[in-house]
Every structure is written in structure tokens, then in C-alpha cells.
ChimeraX commands (.cxc) that place a marker at each C-alpha (Angstrom):
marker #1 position 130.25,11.77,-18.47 radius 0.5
marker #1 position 128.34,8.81,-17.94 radius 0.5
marker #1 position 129.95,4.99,-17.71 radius 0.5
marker #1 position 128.72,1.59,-17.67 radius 0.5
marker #1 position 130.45,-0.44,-14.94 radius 0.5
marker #1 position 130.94,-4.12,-14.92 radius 0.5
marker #1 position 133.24,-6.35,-13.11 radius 0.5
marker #1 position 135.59,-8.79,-14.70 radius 0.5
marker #1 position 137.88,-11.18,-12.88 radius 0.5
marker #1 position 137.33,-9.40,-9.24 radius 0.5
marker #1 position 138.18,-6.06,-10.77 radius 0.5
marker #1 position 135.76,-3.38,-11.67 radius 0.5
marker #1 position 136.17,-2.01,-15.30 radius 0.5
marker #1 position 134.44,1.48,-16.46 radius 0.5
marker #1 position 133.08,1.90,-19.89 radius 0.5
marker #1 position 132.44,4.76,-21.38 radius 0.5
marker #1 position 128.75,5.21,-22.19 radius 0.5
marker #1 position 128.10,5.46,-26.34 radius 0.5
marker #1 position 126.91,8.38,-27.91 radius 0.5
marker #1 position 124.13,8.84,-30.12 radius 0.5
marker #1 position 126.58,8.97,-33.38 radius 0.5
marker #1 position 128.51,5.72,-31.77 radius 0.5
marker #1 position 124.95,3.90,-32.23 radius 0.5
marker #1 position 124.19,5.28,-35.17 radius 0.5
marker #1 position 127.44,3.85,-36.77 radius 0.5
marker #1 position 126.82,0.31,-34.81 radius 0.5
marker #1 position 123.33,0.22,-36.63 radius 0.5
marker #1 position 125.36,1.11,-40.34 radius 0.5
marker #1 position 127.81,-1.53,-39.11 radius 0.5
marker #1 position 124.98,-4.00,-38.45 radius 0.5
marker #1 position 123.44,-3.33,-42.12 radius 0.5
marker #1 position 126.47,-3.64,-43.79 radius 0.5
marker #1 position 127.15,-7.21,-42.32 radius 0.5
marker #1 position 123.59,-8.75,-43.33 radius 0.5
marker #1 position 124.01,-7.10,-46.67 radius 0.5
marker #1 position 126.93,-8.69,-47.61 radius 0.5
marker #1 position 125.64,-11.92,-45.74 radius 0.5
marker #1 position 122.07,-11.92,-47.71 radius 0.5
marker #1 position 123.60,-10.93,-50.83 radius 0.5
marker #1 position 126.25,-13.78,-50.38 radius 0.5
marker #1 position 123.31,-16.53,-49.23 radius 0.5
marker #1 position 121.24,-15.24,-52.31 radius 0.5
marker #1 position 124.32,-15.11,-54.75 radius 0.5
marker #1 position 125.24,-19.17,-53.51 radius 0.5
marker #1 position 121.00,-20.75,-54.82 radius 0.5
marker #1 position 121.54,-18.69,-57.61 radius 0.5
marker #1 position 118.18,-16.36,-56.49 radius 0.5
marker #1 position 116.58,-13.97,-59.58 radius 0.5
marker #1 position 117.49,-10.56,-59.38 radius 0.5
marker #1 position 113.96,-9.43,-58.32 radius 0.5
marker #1 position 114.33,-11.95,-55.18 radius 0.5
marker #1 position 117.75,-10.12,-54.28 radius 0.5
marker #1 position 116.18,-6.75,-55.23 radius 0.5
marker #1 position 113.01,-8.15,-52.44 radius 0.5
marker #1 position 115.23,-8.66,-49.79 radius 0.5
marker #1 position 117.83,-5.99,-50.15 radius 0.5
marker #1 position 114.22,-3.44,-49.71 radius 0.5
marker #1 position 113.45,-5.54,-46.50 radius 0.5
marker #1 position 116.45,-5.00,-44.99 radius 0.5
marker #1 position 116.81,-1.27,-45.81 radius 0.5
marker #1 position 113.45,-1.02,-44.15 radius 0.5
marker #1 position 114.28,-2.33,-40.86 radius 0.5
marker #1 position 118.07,-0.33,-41.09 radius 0.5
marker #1 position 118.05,1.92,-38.02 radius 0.5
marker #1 position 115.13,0.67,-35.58 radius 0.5
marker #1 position 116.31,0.62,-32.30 radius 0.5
marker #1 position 113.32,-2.58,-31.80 radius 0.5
marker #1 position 116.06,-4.88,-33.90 radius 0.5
marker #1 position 119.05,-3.67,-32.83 radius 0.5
marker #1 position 117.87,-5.11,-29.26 radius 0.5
marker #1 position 117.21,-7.96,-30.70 radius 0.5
marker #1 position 120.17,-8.18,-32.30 radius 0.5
marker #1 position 121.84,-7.82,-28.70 radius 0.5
marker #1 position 119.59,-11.28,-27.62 radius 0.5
marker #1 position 122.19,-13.20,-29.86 radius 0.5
marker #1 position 125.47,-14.22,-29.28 radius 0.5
marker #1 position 126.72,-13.15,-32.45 radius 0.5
marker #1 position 125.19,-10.05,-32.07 radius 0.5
marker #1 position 125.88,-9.60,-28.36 radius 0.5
marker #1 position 129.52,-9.66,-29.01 radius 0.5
marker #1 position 129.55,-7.40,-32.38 radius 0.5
marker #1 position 128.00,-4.68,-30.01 radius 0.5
marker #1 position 130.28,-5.12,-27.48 radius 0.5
marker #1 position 133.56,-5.45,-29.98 radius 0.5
marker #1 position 132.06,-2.29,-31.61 radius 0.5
marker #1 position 131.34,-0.24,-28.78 radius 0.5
marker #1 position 134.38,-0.67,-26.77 radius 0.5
marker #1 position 138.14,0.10,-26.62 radius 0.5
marker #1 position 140.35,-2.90,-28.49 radius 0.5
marker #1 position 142.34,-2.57,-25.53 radius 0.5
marker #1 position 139.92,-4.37,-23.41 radius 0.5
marker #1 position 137.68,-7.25,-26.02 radius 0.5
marker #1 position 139.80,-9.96,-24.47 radius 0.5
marker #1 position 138.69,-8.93,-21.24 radius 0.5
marker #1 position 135.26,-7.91,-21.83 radius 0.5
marker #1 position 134.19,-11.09,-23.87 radius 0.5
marker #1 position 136.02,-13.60,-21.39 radius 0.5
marker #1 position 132.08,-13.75,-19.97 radius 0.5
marker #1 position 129.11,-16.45,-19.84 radius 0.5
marker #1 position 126.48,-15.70,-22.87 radius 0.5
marker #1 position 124.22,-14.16,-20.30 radius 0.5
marker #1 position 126.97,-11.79,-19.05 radius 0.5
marker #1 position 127.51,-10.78,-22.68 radius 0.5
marker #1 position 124.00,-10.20,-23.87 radius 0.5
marker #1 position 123.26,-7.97,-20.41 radius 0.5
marker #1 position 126.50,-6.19,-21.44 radius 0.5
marker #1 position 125.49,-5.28,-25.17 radius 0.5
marker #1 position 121.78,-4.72,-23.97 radius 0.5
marker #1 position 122.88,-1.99,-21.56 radius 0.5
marker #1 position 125.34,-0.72,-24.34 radius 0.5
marker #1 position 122.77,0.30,-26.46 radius 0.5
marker #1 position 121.26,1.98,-23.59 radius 0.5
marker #1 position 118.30,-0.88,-22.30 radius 0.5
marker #1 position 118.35,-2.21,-18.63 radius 0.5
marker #1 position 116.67,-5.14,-17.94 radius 0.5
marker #1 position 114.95,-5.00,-14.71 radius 0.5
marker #1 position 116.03,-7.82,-12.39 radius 0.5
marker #1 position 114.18,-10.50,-12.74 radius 0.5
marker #1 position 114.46,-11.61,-9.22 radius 0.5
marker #1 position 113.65,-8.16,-7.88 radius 0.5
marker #1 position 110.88,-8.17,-5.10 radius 0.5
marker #1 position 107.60,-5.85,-6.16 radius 0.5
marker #1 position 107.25,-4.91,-2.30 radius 0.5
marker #1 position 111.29,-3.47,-2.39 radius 0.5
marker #1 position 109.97,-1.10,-6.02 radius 0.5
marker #1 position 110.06,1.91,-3.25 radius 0.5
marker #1 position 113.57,1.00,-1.64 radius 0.5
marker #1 position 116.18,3.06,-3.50 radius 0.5
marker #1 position 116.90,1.59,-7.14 radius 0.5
marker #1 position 113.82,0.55,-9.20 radius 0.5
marker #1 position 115.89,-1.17,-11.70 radius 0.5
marker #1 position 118.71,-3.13,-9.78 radius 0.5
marker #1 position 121.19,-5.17,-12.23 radius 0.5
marker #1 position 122.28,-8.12,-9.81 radius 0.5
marker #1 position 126.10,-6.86,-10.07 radius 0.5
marker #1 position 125.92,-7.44,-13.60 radius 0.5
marker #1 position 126.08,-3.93,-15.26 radius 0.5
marker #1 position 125.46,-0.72,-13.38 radius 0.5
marker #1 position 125.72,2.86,-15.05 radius 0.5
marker #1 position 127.59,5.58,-12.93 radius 0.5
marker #1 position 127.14,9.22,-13.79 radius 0.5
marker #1 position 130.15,11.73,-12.98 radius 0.5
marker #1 position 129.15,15.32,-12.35 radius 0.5
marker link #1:1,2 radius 0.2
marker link #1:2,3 radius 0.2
marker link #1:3,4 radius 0.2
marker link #1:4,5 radius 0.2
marker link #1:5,6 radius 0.2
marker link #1:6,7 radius 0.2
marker link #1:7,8 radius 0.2
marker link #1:8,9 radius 0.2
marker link #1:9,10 radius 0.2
marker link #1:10,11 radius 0.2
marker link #1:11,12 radius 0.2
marker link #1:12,13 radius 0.2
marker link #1:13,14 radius 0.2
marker link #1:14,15 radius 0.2
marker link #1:15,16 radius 0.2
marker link #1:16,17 radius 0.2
marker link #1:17,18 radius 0.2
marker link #1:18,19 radius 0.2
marker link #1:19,20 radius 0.2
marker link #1:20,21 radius 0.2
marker link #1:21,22 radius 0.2
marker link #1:22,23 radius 0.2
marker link #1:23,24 radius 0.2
marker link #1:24,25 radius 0.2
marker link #1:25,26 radius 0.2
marker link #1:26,27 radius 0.2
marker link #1:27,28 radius 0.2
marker link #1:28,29 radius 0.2
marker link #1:29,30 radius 0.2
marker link #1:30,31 radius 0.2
marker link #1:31,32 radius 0.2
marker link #1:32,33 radius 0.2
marker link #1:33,34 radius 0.2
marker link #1:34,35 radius 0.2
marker link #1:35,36 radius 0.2
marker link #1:36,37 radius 0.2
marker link #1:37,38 radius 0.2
marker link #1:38,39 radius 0.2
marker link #1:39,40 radius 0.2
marker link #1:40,41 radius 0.2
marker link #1:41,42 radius 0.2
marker link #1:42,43 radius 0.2
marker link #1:43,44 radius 0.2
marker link #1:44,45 radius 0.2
marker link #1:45,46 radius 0.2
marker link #1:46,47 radius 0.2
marker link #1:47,48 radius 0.2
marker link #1:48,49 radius 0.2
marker link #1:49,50 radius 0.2
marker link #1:50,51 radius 0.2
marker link #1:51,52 radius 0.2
marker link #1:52,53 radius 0.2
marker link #1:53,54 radius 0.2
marker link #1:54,55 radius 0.2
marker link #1:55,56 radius 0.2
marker link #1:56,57 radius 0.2
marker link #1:57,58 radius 0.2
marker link #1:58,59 radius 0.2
marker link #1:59,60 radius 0.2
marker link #1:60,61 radius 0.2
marker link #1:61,62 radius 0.2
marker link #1:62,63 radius 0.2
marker link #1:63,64 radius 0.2
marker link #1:64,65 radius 0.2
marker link #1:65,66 radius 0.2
marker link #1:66,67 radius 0.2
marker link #1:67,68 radius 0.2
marker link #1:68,69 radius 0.2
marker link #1:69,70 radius 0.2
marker link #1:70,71 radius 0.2
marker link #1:71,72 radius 0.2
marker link #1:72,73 radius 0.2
marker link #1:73,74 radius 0.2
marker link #1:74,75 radius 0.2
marker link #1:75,76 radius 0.2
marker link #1:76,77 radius 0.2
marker link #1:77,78 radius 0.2
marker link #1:78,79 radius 0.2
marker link #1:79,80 radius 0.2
marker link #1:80,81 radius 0.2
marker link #1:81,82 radius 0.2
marker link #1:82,83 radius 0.2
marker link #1:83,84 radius 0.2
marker link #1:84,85 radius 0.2
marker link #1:85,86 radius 0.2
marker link #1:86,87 radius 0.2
marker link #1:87,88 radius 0.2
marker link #1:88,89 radius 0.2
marker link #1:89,90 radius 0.2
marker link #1:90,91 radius 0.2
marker link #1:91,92 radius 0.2
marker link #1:92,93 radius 0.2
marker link #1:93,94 radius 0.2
marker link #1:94,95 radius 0.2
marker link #1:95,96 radius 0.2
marker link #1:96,97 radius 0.2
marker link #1:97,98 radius 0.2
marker link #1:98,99 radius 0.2
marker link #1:99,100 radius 0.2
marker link #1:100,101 radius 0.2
marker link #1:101,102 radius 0.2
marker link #1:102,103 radius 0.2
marker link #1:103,104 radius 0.2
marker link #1:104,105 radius 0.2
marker link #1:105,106 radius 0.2
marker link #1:106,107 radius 0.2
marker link #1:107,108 radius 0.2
marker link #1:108,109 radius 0.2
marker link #1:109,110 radius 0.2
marker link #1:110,111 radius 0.2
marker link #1:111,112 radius 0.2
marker link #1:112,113 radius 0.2
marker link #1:113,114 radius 0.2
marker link #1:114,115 radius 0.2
marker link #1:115,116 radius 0.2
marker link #1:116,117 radius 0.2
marker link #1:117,118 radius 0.2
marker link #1:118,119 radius 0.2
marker link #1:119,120 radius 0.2
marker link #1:120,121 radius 0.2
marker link #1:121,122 radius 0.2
marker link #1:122,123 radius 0.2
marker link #1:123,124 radius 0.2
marker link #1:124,125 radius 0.2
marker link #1:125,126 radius 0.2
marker link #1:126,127 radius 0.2
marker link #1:127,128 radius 0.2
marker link #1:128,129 radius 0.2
marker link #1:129,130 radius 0.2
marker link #1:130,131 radius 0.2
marker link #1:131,132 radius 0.2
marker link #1:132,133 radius 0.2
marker link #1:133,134 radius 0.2
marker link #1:134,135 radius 0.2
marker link #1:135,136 radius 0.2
marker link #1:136,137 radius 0.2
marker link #1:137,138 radius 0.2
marker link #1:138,139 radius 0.2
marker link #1:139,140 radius 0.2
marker link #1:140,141 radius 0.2
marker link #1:141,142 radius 0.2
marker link #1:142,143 radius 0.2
view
């Protein structure tokens, strides 16, 4: 089984990596909250039906590409629905006691992107891990 590792407070915490059918759900989950949210925003100025009817298409369009769930992740709001959704309630407290940046590098690898390191030296590409995480999230895979 494959886990995401992170460390919080000096302690290292294992995360179990989602599945296919866990994203698929955190995509519904995502669609359901700006449908209620446009409908709501559209329902307060009083918009025509056919300007409801506009955006609810629009939306349904863009329901289950992986391109805005990552940039869903790139918000704070977002950051922390992925992480609330795809982890334990056992351990939110713990998992959002982080800086923004922790939390959007958290959700990002969640949904199964890693960021190369921005700091990481071309020359050191052939030296063991091509895609180091600074000690921010690392993925572990148990044979």
C-alpha cells in the first residue's frame, strides 16, 4: 500500500494514499459545493433563469478534470477541503495546524501531483531522487 508521509510537530505522520474512487468522490464533493455556491450567488442579484441555466452547463463541463481540481488545491479553501476530505477526522487538527504553503503541497500531493523542488540543482537530476520534496511530503511504498 502506498502512503504519503509528512511531518507535523517533530513527529512523522503516514497517510494513506487515495484511491481512484476516493478522488472521484472529492471531485463530486467539489461540484456539489460550487453548485450550491453559484446557485446561491445567482439566486441573491436575482439572475434570469437562462443565466442560472448558463452557468450551471459551465460548471458541469469542467466537473471531473483533474487540470481544476489542481487548481483547486492552489487555494486555501481548496487546499484544506482536499485535505479534510481525503484524510482520517482523527487527524484534521493535526494535519491543518500548517503554513498555507505546507497545506497546498499537502493537498497537491493528495491528489497525486509532486511539485519538483524548486531549489533542486539541474547538475544533482542524476543523484538518486529526481523529484525531491524539501521534507515537505514524501510518498513511501510498502511491498
Amino acid at each position: 500500500m502506498t502512503h504519503i508521509m509528512i511531518e507535523r510537530n517533530g513527529k512523522s505522520v503516514r497517510i494513506p494514499e487515495p484511491s481512484v474512487a476516493n478522488l472521484i468522490g472529492l471531485m463530486e464533493h467539489k461540484y456539489q459545493m460550487e453548485r450550491l455556491a453559484i446557485l446561491a450567488d445567482l439566486e441573491e442579484v436575482g439572475a434570469p433563469t437562462d443565466a442560472k441555466y448558463k452557468a450551471m452547463q459551465e460548471l458541469r463541463e469542467a466537473k471531473g478534470l483533474t487540470s481544476v481540481l489542481l487548481r483547486w488545491c492552489f487555494t486555501l479553501e481548496g487546499a484544506v477541503e482536499v485535505i479534510k476530505y481525503l484524510t482520517d477526522t482523527k487527524i484534521h487538527d493535526e494535519m491543518l495546524n500548517a503554513t498555507p504553503d505546507e497545506l497546498v503541497f499537502l493537498a497537491l500531493r493528495l491528489v497525486g501531483y509532486e511539485a519538483p523542488d524548486e531549489q533542486a540543482d539541474p547538475d544533482d537530476a542524476d543523484e538518486g531522487d529526481a523529484h525531491p520534496t524539501s521534507d515537505r511530503v514524501t510518498s513511501s511504498r510498502k511491498s
